[in-house]
C-alpha positions as CSV (number, residue, x, y, z in Angstrom):
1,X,-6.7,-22.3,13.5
2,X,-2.7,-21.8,14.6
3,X,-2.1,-18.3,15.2
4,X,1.5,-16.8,13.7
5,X,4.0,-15.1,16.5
6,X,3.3,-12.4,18.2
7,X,3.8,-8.5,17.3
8,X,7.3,-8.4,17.4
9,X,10.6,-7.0,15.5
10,X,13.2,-9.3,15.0
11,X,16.4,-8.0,16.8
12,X,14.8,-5.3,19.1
13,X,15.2,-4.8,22.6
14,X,11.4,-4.4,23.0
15,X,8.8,-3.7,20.8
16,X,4.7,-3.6,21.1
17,X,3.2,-1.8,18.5
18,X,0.8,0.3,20.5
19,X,3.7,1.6,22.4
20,X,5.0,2.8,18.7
21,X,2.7,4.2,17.6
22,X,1.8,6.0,21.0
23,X,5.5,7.1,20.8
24,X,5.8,7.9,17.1
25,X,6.6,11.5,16.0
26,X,9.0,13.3,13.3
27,X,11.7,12.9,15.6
28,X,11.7,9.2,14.3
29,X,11.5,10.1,10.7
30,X,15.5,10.1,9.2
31,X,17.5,13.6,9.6
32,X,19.9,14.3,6.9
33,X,18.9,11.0,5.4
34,X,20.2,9.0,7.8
35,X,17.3,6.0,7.5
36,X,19.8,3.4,9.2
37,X,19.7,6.0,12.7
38,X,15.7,6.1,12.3
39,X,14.9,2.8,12.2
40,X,17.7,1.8,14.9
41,X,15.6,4.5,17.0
42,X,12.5,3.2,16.1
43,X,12.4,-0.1,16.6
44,X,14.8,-0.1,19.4
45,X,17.6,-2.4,17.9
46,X,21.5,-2.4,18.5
47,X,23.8,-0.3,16.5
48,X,25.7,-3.4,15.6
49,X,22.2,-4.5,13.9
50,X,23.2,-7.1,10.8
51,X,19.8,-8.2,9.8
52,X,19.3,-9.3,5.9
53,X,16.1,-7.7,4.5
54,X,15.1,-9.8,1.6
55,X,12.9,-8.5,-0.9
56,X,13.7,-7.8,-4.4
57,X,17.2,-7.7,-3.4
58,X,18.8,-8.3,0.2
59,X,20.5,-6.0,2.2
60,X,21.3,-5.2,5.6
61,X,20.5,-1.5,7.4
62,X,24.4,-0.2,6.6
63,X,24.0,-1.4,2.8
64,X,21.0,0.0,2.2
65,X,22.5,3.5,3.9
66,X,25.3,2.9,1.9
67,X,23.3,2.9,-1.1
68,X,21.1,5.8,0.0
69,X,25.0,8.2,0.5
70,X,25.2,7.2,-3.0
71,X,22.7,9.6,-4.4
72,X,22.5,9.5,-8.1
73,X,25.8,7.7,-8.7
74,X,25.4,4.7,-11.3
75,X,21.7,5.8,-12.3
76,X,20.5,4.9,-8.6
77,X,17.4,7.2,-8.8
78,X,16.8,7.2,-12.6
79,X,13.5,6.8,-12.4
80,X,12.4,9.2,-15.6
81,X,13.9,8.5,-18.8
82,X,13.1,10.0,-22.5
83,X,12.0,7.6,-25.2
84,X,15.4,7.0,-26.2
85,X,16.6,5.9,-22.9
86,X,18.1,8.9,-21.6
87,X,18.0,10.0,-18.3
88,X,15.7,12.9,-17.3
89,X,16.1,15.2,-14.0
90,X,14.1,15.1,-11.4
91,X,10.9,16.9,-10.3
92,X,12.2,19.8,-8.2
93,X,11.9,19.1,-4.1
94,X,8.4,21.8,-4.7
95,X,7.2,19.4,-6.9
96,X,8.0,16.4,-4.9
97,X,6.5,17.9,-2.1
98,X,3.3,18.6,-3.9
99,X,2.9,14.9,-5.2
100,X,3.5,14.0,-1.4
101,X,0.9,16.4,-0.2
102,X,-1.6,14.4,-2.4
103,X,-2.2,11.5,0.0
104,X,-1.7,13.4,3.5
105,X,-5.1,13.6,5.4
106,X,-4.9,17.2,5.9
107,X,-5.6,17.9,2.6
108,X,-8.5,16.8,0.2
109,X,-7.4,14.3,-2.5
110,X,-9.3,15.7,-5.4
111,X,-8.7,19.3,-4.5
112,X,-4.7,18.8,-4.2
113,X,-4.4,16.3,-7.4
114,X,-6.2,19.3,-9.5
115,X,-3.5,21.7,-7.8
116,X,-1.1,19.8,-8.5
117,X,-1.9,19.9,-12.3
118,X,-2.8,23.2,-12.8
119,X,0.6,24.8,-11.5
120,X,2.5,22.3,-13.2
121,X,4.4,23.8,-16.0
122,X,3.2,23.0,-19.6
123,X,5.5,20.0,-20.5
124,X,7.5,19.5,-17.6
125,X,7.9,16.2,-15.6
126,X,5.3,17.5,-13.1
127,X,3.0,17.7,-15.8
128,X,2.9,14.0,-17.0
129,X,3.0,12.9,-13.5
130,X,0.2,14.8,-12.9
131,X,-1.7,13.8,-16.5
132,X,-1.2,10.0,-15.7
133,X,-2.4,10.2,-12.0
134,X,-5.9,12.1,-12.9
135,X,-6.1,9.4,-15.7
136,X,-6.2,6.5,-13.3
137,X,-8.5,7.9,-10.8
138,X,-12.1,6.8,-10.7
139,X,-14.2,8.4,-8.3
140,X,-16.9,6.4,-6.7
141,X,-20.5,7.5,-7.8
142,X,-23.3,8.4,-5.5
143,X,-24.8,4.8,-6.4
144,X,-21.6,3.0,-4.3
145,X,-22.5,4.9,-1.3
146,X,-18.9,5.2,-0.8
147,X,-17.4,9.2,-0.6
148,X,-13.9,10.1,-0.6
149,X,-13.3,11.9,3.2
150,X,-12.4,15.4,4.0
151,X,-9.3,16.1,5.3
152,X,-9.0,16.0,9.2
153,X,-7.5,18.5,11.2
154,X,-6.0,15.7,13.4
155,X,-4.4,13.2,11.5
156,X,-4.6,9.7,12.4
157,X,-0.9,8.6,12.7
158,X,0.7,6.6,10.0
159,X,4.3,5.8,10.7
160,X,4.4,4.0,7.1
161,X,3.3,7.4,5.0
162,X,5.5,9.7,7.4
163,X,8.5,7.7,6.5
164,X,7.3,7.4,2.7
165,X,7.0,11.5,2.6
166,X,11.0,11.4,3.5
167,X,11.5,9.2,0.9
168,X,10.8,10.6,-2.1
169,X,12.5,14.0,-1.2
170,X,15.7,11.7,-0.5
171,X,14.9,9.8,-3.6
172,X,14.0,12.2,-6.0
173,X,10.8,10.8,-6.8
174,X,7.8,12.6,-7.7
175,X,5.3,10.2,-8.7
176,X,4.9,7.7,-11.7
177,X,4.3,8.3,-15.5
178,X,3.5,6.0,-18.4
179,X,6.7,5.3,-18.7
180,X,7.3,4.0,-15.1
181,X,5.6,0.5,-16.3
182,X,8.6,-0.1,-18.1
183,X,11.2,0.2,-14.1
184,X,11.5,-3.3,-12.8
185,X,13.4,-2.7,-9.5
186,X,13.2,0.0,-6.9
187,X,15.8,1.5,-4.6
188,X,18.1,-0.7,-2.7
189,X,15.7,0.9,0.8
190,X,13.0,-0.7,-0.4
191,X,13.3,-3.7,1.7
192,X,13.6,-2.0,4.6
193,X,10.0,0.1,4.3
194,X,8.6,-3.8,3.6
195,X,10.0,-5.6,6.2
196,X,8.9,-3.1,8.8
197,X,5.6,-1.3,6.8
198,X,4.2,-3.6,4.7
199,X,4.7,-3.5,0.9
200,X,1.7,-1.1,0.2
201,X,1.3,2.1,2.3
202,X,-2.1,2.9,3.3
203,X,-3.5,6.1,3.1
204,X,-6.8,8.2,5.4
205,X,-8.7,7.6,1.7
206,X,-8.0,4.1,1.5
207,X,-9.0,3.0,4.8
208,X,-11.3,5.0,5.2
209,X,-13.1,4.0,1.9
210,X,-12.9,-0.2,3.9
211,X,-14.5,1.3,6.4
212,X,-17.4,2.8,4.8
213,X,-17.9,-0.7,3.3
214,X,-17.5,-2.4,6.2
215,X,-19.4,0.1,8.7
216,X,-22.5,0.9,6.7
217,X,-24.3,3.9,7.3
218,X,-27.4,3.6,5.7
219,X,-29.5,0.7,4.7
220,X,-28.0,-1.9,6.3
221,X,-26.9,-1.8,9.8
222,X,-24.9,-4.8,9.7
223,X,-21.7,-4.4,10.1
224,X,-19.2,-6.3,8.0
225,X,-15.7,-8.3,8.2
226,X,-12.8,-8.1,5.8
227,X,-10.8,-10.5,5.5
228,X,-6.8,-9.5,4.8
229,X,-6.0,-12.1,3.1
230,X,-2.1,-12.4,2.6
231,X,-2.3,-9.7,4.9
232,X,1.8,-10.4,5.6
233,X,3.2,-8.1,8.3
234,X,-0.2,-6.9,9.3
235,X,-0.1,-3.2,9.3
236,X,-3.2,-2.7,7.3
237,X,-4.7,-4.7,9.5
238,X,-3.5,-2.9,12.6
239,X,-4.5,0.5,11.1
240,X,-8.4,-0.5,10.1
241,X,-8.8,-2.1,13.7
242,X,-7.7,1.2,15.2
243,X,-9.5,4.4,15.3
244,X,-10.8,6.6,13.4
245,X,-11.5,2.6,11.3
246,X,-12.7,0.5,14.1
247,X,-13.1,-2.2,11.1
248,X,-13.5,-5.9,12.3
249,X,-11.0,-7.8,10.5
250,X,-9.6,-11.1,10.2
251,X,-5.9,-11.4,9.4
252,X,-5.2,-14.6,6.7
253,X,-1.2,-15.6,6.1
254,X,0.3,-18.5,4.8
255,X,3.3,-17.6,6.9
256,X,5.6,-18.4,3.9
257,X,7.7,-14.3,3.7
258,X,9.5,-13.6,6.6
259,X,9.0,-10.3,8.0
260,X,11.4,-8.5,10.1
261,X,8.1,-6.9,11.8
262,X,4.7,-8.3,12.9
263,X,1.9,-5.8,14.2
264,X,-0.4,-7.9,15.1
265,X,-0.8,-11.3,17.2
266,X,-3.3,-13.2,15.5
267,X,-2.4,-13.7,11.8
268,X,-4.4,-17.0,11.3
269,X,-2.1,-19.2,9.9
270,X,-3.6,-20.9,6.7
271,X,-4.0,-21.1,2.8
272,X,-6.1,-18.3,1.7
273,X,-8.6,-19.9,-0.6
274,X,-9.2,-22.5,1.5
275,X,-9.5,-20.3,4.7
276,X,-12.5,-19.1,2.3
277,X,-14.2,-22.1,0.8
278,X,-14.1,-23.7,4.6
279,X,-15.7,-20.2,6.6
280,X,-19.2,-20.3,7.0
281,X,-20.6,-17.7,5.2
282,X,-24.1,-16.1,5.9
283,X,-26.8,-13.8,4.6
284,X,-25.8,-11.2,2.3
285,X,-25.2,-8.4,4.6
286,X,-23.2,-9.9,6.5
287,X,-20.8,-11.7,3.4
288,X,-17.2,-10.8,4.6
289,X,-15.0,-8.2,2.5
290,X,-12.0,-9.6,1.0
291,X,-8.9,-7.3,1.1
292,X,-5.5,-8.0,-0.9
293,X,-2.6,-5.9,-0.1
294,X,-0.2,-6.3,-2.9
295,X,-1.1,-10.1,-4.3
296,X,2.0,-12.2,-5.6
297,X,1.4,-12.4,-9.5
298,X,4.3,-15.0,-9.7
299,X,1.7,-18.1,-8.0
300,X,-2.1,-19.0,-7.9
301,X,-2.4,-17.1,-4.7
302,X,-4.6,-14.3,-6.6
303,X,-6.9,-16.3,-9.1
304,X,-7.4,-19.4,-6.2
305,X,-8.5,-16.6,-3.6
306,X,-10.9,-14.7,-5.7
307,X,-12.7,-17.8,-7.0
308,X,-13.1,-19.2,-3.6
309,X,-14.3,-15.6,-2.7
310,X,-17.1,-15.7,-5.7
311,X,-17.9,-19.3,-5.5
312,X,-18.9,-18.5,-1.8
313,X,-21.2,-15.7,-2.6
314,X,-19.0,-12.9,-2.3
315,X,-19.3,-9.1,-3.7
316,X,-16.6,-6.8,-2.5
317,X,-13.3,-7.2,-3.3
318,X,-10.7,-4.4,-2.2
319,X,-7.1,-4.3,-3.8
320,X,-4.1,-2.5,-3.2
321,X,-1.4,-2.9,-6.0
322,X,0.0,-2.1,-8.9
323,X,-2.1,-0.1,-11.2
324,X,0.2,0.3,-14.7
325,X,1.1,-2.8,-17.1
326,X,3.9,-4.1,-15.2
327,X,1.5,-6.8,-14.1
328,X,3.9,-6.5,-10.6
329,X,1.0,-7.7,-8.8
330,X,-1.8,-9.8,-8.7
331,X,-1.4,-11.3,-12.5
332,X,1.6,-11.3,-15.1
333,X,-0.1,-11.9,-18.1
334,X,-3.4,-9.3,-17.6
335,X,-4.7,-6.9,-15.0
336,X,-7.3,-7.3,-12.5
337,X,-9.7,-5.6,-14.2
338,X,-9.5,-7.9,-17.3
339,X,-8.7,-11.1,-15.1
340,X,-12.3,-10.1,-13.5
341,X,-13.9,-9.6,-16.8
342,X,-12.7,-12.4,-18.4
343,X,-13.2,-15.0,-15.7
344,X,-16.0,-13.8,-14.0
345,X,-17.5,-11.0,-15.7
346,X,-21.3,-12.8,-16.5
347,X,-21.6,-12.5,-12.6
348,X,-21.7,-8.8,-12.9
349,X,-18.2,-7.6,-11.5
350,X,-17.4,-4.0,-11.9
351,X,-15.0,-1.5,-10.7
352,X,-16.7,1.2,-8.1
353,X,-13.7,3.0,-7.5
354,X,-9.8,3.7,-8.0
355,X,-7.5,5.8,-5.9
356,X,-4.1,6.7,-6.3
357,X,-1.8,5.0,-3.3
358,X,1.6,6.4,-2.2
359,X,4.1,5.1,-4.8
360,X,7.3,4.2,-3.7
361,X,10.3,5.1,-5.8
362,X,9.7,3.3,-9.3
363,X,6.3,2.1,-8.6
364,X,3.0,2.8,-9.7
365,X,0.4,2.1,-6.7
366,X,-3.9,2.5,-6.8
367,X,-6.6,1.0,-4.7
368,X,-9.5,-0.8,-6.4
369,X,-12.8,-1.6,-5.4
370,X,-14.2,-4.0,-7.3
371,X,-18.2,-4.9,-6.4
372,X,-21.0,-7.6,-8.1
């Protein structure tokens, strides 16, 4: 097994990720909006820096400020629209706040999505947001073992949801609706957050929630692998191997996005389904976790993966993608849930648990557990 490079940002004078996130602090999260001077600062690259980020679209740090100075012009942050089409304003910066507040670990999830629906005002903006978000979330039941965690007192840092937080208050975002299914593209900063973060942004809930899987505490004192496979830049990985996590986890890429950013130095380098139908799997304690950070839907990665997972004896699958019927991720045509039922549902799939993720401008983000 070839290993990928090691942790390293294209461009920077030095970079080691423990040193980052040892380092990190708001003085690294963008003043008066300036992203391009953050992540300069961050990751320790030249001010002449002329990297392409390529994503949905492709841009370079000074076009994607560019775009950011731009603020509303041209229907840039038109993320809420009527049924006819027309633009709506934006959830006030309290409001924005308040859907932020949601996923930090210094405040309980439950407790601050109720809050945030009971001082909404009937009707407003806040309101639907706050309507669709309680409709998607399925708390796990005492049968899953699994718990949702109280918030902490010392947060565990996460450069990825510190920077996410500034966003929306520079975007105007706070948080999807029904209608965000129907956005295709994000904000021209997007590419930036993925090249260096990851496409998904974990949250204190969401890993801790691997962890519990993956660390029993009861019945079985095995403790488990996941497998992140697709894991692309490896920050989720990097985050569950760290404390408060301490998850054992094996890092799967077929190397074929370029990332501006690498976390960690032993992505193995390899097709994801057959990474899985060649490991050697073992009793059923000790059956590995499979992990999917935002799955293309636009190849076979996501179906070929899963049924090598299944056929292998597996029975916990953890996803982290798009939760509304854009089918952005995993599937075009159908959504996990359904892919599940329909092509494996006689072997006793079901969904334990789903938990809102950090949206980014325009998108709709959960985590699902999914066990047999």
């Amino acid at each position: 097994m070839a290993s990928s490079q090691p942790a390293v940002t294209q461009g920077a004078t030095s970079f080691q990720a423990d040193a980052f996130f040892s380092n990190w602090s708001d003085d690294y999260v963008p003043k008066n909006n300036d992203l391009r001077a953050s992540i300069l600062k961050a990751f320790n690259l030249k001010s002449q820096d002329a990297f392409i980020y390529h994503a949905h679209s492709s841009v370079t740090l000074e076009q994607a400020q560019r775009a950011l100075d731009f603020g509303r012009t041209n229907g840039l942050l038109a993320w809420y629209r009527d049924e006819d089409g027309n633009e709506i304003q934006p959830p006030p910066p309290a409001d924005v706040v308040a859907y932020t507040s949601i996923f930090l670990p210094t405040t309980v999830t439950v407790k601050a999505l109720t809050g945030f629906a009971s001082n909404a005002k009937k009707g407003s903006l806040r309101a639907e947001i706050a309507t669709y978000m309680q409709s998607k979330l399925h708390l796990p039941d005492a049968s899953s073992g699994l718990t949702l965690p109280s918030k902490v007192k010392t947060p565990p840092k996460n450069p990825s949801l510190d920077m996410w937080a500034w966003s929306n208050l520079a975007l105007q975002w706070g948080g999807p609706t029904v209608a965000t299914g129907k956005i295709k593209l994000s904000h021209h900063i997007a590419p930036i957050f993925y090249h260096h973060f990851g496409c998904s942004i974990p949250t204190h809930d969401a890993l801790s929630l691997i962890s519990q899987i993956a660390i029993p505490s009861k019945g079985k004192v095995a403790r488990r692998t996941v497998l992140d496979v697709g894991c692309g830049n490896g920050y989720w990985t990097y985050l569950l191997r760290n404390a408060p996590y301490n998850v054992d986890v094996t890092a799967i890429d077929n190397g074929q996005s370029l990332w501006r950013t690498i976390w960690i130095n032993d992505i193995v380098l390899a097709d994801g389904a057959q990474y899985i139908t060649k490991k050697r799997m073992t009793s059923s304690s000790l059956v590995p976790i499979l992990l999917l950070v935002y799955p293309v839907a636009t190849t076979d990665f996501t179906p070929s993966v899963i049924n090598a997972y299944t056929s292998r004896g597996g029975d916990t699958i953890v996803v982290a993608g798009t939760q509304n019927d854009n089918r952005y991720t995993a599937f075009q045509d159908t959504t996990i849930h359904e892919w599940l039922q329909q092509e494996h549902g006689r072997e006793g799939w079901r969904c334990v648990a789903q938990i809102p993720l950090p949206s980014f401008a325009g998108k709709d983000e959960g985590l699902f557990i999914f066990r047999k």
